[in-house]
N, C-alpha and C positions, 0 to 999 in steps of 0.2 A: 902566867898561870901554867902549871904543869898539868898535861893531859895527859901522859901514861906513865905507867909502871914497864916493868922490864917484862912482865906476864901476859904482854894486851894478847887477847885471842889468839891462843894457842893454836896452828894446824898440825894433826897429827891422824898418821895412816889409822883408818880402818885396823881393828882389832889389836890395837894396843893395850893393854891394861890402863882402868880405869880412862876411859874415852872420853865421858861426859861428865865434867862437873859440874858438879850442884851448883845451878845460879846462884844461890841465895851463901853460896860458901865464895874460897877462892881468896881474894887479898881483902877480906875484911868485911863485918858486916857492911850491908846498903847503908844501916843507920850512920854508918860515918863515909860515904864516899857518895858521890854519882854512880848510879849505873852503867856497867858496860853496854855497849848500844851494838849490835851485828845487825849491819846492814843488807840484805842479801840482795843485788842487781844496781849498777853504777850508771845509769843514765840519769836524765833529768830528775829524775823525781829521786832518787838515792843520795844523787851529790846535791842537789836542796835538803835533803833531810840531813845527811852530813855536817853540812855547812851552817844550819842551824844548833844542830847540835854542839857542833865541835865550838863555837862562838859561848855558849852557855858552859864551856867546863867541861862536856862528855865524854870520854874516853869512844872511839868511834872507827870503828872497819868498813871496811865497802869489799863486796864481794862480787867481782864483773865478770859475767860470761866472754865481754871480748876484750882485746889486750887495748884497744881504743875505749874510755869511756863516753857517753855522752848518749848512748842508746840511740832512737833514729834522728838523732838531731846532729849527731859527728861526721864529721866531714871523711870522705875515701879519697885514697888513692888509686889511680885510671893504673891497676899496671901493667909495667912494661912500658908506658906511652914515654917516659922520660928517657931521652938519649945523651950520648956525649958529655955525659957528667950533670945532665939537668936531672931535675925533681922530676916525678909522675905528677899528672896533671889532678888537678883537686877533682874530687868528685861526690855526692851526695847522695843520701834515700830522697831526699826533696829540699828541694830550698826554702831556709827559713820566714816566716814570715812572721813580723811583731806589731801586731794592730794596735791603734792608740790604746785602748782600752786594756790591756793586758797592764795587770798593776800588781802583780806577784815575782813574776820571774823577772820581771824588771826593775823592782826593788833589789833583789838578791842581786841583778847586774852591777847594779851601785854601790856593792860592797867588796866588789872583785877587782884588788888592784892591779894593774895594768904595770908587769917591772921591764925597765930596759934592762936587755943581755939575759934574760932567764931564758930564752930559748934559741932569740938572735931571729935571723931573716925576715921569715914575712910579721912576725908578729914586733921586732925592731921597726919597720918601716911602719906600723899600723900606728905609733905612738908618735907622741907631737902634738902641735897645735892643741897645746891645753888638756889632750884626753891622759884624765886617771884613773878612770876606771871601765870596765868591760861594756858599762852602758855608754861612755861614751863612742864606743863603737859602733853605736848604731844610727845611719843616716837613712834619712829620709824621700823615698819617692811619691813625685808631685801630681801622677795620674796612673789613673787603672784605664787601659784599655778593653772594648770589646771588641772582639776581631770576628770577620764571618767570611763564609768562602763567596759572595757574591757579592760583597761593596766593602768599600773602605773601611779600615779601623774607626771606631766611635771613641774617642777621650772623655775620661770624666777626670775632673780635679779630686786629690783626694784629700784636700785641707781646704780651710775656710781663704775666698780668693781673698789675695793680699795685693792685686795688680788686677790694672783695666783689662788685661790678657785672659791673669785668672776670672774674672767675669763674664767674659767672652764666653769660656769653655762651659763654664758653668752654667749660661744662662742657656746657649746651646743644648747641652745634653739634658736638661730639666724641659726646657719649652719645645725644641724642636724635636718632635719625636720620631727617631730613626727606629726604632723598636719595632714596628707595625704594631702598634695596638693600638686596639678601640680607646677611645674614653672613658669608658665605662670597666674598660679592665684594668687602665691606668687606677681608677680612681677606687674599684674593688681592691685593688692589690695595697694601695697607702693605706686604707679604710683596714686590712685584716693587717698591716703592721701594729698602727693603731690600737686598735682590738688589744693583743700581744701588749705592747708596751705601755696598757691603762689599764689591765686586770691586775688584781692582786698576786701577787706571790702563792695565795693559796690557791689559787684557781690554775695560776699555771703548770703548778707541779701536782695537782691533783686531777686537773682536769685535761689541760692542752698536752701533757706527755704522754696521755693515753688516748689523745686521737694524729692520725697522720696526715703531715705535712701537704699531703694531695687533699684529703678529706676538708682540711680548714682552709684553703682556698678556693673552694669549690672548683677543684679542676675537671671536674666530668663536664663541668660546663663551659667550658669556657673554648675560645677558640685552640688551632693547634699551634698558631703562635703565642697565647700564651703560658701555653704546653712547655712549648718550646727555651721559651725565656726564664720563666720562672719554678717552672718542676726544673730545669736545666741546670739552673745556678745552685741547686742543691748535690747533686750528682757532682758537678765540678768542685765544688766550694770544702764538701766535708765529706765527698765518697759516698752520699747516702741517695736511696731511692727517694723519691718524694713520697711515694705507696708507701713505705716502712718507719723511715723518719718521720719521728715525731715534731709537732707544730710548735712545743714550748721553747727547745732547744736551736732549731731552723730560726724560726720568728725571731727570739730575739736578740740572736745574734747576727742577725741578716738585717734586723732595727738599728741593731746598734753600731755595724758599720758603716751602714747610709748615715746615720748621724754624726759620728764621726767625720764624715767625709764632707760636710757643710757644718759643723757649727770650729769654733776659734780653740784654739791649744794644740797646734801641731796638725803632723800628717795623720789620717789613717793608715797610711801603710810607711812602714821600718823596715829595714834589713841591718845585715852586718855588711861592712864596710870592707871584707876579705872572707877565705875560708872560716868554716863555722869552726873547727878546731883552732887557729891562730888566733882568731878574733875573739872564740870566746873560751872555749871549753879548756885549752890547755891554761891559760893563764888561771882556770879557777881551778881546774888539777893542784897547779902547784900552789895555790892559796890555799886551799884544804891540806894539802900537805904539810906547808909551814903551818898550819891549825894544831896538828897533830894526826890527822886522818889516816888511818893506815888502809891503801887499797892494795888487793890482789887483782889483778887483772888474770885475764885466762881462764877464770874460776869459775865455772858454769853451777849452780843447782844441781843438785840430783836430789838431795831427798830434805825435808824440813820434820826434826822429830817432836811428836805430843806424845808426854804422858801424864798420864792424872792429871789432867787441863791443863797443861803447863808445858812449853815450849823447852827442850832440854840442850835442841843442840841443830844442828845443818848439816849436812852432807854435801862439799864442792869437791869438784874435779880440779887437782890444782898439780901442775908437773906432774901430769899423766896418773897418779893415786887420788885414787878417793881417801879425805881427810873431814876430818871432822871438828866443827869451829863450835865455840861454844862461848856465851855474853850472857849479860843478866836479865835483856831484852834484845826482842828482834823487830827489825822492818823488812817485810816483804816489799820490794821495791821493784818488783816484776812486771812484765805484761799480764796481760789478764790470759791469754792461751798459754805462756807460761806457768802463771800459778794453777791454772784448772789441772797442768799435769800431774801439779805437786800435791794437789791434795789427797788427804788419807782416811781412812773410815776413823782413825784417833782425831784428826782435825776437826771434821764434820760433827762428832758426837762431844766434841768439846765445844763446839760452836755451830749449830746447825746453820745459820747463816751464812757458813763461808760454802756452804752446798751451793749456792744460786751463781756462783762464778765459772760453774761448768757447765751452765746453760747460757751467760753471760757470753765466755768467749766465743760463742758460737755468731755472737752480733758482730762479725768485723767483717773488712772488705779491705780491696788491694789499692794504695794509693799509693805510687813508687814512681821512682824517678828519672831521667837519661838525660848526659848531658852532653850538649854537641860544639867540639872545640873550632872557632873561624879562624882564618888566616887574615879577617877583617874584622872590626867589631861592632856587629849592628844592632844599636842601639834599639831601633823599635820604636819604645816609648821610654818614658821617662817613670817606670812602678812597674807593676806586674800586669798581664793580659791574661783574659780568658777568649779562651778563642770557643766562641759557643754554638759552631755547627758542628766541631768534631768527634766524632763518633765514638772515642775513646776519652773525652770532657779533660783536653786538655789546659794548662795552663801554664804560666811559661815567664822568665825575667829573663834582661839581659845583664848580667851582674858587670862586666868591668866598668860600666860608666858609674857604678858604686865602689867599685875598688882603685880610688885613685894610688895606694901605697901600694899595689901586688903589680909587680913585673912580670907580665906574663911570657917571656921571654924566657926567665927561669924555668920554665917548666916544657914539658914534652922536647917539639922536636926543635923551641924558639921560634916556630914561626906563629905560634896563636897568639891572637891581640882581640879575639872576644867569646865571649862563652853565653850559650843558648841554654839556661836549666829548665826542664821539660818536670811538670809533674803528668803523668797517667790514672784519672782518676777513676776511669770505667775500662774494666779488665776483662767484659761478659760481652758487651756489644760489636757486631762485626765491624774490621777496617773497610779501608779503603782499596786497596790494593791486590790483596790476598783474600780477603772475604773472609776471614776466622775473626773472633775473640783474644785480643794480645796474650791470655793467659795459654793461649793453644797453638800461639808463636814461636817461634827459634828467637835468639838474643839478637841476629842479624835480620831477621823479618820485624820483630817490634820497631829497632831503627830505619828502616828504611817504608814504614806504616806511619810513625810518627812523624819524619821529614815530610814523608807526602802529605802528610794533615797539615801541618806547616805551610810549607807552600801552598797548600790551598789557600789560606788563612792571608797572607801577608801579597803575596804577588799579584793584586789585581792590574798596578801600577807597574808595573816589569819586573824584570827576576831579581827584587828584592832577597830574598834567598835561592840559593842554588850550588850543584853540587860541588862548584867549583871550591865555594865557602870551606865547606871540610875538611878539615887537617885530622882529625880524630871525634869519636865519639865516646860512652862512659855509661851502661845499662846498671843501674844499682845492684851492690852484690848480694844484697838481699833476695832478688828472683834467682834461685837456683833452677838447674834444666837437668831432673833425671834420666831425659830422654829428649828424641830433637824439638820433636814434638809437642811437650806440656811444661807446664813451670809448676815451682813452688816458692811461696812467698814465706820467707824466714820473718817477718816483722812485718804481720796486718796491720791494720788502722781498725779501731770500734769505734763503731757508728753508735747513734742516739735512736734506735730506732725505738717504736713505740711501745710501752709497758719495761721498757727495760730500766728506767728506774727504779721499780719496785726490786731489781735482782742484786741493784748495787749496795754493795758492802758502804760501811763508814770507816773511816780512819782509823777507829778501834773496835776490838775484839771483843767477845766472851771469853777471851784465855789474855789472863792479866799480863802476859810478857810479850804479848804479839798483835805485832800492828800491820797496817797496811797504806803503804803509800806508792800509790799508780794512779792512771789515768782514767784506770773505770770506778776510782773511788767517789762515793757521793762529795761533791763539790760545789760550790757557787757557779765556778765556772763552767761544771754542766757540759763539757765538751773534751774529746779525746784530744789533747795539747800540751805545749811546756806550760804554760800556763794552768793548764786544770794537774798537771802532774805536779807541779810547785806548790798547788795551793794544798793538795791532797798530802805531800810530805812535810808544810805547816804544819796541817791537821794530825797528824800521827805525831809529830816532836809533843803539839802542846798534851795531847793524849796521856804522851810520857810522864808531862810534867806533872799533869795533875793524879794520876793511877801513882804516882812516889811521891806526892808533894813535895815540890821541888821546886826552892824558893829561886823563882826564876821566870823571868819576863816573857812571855806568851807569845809567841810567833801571829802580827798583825795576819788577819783575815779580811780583805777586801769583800764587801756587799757589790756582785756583779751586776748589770744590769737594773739600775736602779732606776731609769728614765725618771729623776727626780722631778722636773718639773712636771709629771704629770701623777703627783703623789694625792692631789686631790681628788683624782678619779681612780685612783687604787686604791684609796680607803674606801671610799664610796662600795667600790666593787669588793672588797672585803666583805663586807657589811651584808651584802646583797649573797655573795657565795655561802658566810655563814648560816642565811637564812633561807637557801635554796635555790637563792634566784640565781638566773642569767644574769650574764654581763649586758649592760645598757648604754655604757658609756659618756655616762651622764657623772656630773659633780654631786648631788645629792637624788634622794630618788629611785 
């Protein structure tokens, strides 16, 4: 199928003649073509929208503020760290993580073929043993650790046990409670998952997003361990306060990974198998490419034009001039503190609704990443850890025992053989060391804050980590330091916190040519992720499809969070919310 003409989206300097052409003119009525599609921002949620598109016929642009796409899920380069003809050492905003349950962006991984020689090195070695596509890149770890600074690491399995081993662990961290809690807070805390995963749909999104995740566990009551544990695993888990975040989007997504992690179809927790660029994101670059997709990398946003309700044109910064791109329709594929800067009193009165997204970005917090390169590789465990005394709610993987195809020898100075990826999920609370707040850090205080939380965590047993370990380390380039003293975060995270439902946009507009696909878009998935950003630039393609009727197969939308087998106490509880009541939790009644 042919996707362009030799006219795709013109860039042309500010104050040329005739700047913006008329959508609805150009190479031919809509009545005889697809629509040109301008995509504006190239991370997950742009190259999902792309790649739907571009599959359906669309003539399709991507417009990327940085010369890497993949927004915070692409992998960096540490540099400088690579010597004597080696690569720089990989580096990330945070390590990925793909829960069973994520059934959007791992469809789209299944259609991302995997070519020998399109880039050669590490993404040559990633291929083999049967993998064809980018989801085959993704392997599985078999336990989530809890780590604490005054006893040993606690293992849980994170797939249904398939070994007398697996049993062991599982019947261990279920029965024998290292946790310190009551019984009674054990069996409050299953009892309000419960609750969550037996109410209706309408009660959740009506009722549990407008109260917090503190308030629906009754945390003022309860002891400070389980303060500690379970206000704790929100703060680590998704960067949110328990006071703030709301109870519908914690609960059941904190339901559905326990579940996950004990019933049969794999692990709860995935990774990729190498850096997230090799493994995943360039092979789908150049699949969208052979699609037809034409991206500009380096293209930042500046301005997005309405007139007469009607989207007319963008404003990127591309080779140092502002130029002006112009399509028959647009996706805003931004961040949400991104788009609040973009909007204009033309947008707003064309759509009052897109107003609530500059009260919206104001919901986000700092979840960022450091990673620390060994001259040994220590494993740990076998998934990802929360280490749940540390004061900065750290969490943490050891990726080379997942990267059997990457030579780490290749990279920096050839003596690293393991990598510590570190997320930072509380950037407000004081360290250990220094007594400030990481955000009121130097880039050399946050590391040597973080290592010390570390070692708290892991050495009860002897110097399991220590300095000697460190060949190099990698602070995400994201926290900029306009002085020694304070950081700034180029790429927040938005939290769920409570009422802030009400502020999110949907996939489509009041102005027929302009869509929205990001991560604070109303979603199933209800959470700031590749996941909720894939489902959200689903939701804006099929938008397209049907505002043009456009005979053309609808982008699958997964029902999240369905705890089906307990559908008979959601209708029940249906039933009960339409008529005022309280949840009961009862099958009929």
């Amino acid at each position: 199928m042919v996707l362009y003409g030799e006219r795709l989206y013109e860039c042309r300097p500010i104050g040329e003649a005739d700047q913006i052409e008329d959508a609805r003119g150009g190479e031919g009525s809509l009545e005889k073509r697809l629509p040109k599609v301008v995509i504006l921002g190239g991370g997950v949620a742009g190259m999902s929208a792309a790649h739907e598109l571009a599959e359906r016929g669309f003539e399709v642009s991507v417009y990327e503020a940085r010369e890497v796409p993949g927004g915070k899920a692409r992998s960096m380069e540490a540099k400088g760290t690579g010597i004597d003809g080696r690569k720089d050492l990989p580096g990330e905003h945070g390590f990925r993580f793909f829960p069973k349950f994520y059934q959007h962006v791992t469809d789209t991984m299944k259609r991302i073929p995997l070519q020998s020689g399109a880039r050669g090195g590490v993404l040559d070695q990633l291929l083999g043993n049967g993998r064809k596509s980018v989801f085959d890149n993704l392997v599985e770890g078999t336990r989530l650790g809890l780590a604490f600074d005054d006893r040993d690491m606690l293992p849980f399995i994170t797939e249904f046990p398939e070994s007398i081993s697996d049993l062991k662990v599982l019947f261990t961290s279920l029965f024998e409670n290292h946790l310190g809690l009551t019984a009674e807070e054990a069996a409050l805390y299953g009892a309000k998952l419960f609750e969550l995963a037996s109410s209706s749909k309408l009660r959740r999104y009506l009722d549990y997003q407008r109260v917090s995740w503190w308030d629906f566990i009754e945390a003022d009551k309860q002891s400070e361990q389980f303060k500690r544990i379970f206000v704790g695993l929100s703060r680590i888990l998704v960067a949110a306060k328990a006071q703030e975040a709301n109870a519908c989007t914690i609960g059941t997504v904190g339901a559905t990974l326990m579940l996950d992690m004990v019933t049969p179809g794999g692990s709860a927790d995935r990774l990729l198998n190498g850096p997230t660029n090799e493994a995943w994101l360039f092979p789908w670059y150049d699949h969208l490419e052979s699609l037809g997709v034409k991206f500009y990398r380096g293209a930042p946003v500046k301005a997005i034009h309405c007139e007469k309700g009607s989207i007319v044109g963008a404003t990127v910064l591309l080779d140092g001039q502002e130029q002006l791109v112009v399509g028959d329709c647009y996706i805003a594929a931004l961040p949400v503190e991104v788009m609040a800067g973009l909007l204009t009193d033309e947008l707003v009165q064309a759509d009052p609704l897109l107003g609530s997204i500059k009260p919206l970005s104001e919901s986000v917090e700092w979840m960022n990443g450091i990673q620390f390169y060994l001259n040994e590789d220590v494993e740990l465990i076998h998934g990802h850890i929360i280490c749940m005394d540390s004061p900065w709610a750290l969490t943490l993987v050891s990726q080379k025992q997942f990267w059997p195809g990457v030579d780490l020898s290749e990279y920096g100075n050839g003596k690293v053989k393991g990598i510590l990826s570190v997320d930072v999920s509380d950037w407000e609370s004081k360290g250990v060391l220094f007594g400030k707040p990481a955000m009121q850090c130097s880039a050399e205080e946050i590391k040597q804050e973080v290592w010390q939380q570390l070692k708290d965590h892991f050495n009860h047993s002897g110097d399991v980590l220590h300095d000697g370990l460190l060949e190099a380390w990698f602070l995400d380039e994201d926290i900029q330091f306009p002085n020694p003293h304070g950081a700034t975060n180029m790429e927040p995270l938005l939290v769920n916190r409570v009422h802030t439902w009400d502020l999110r946009p949907n996939a489509y507009t009041a102005i027929p040519n302009f869509y929205l696909a990001s991560d604070y878009v109303r979603t199933n998935t209800d959470l700031a992720t590749m996941e909720g950003a894939n489902e959200a630039a689903r939701r804006a393609v099929n938008a397209i499809i049907d505002h043009y009727e456009i005979k053309a197969d609808k982008c699958r939308i997964w029902d999240m969070y369905a705890f089906e087998l307990l559908g008979l106490w959601q209708r029940n509880d249906k039933s009960r919310w339409e008529d005022g009541l309280p949840w009961n939790g009862k099958i009929v009644g």
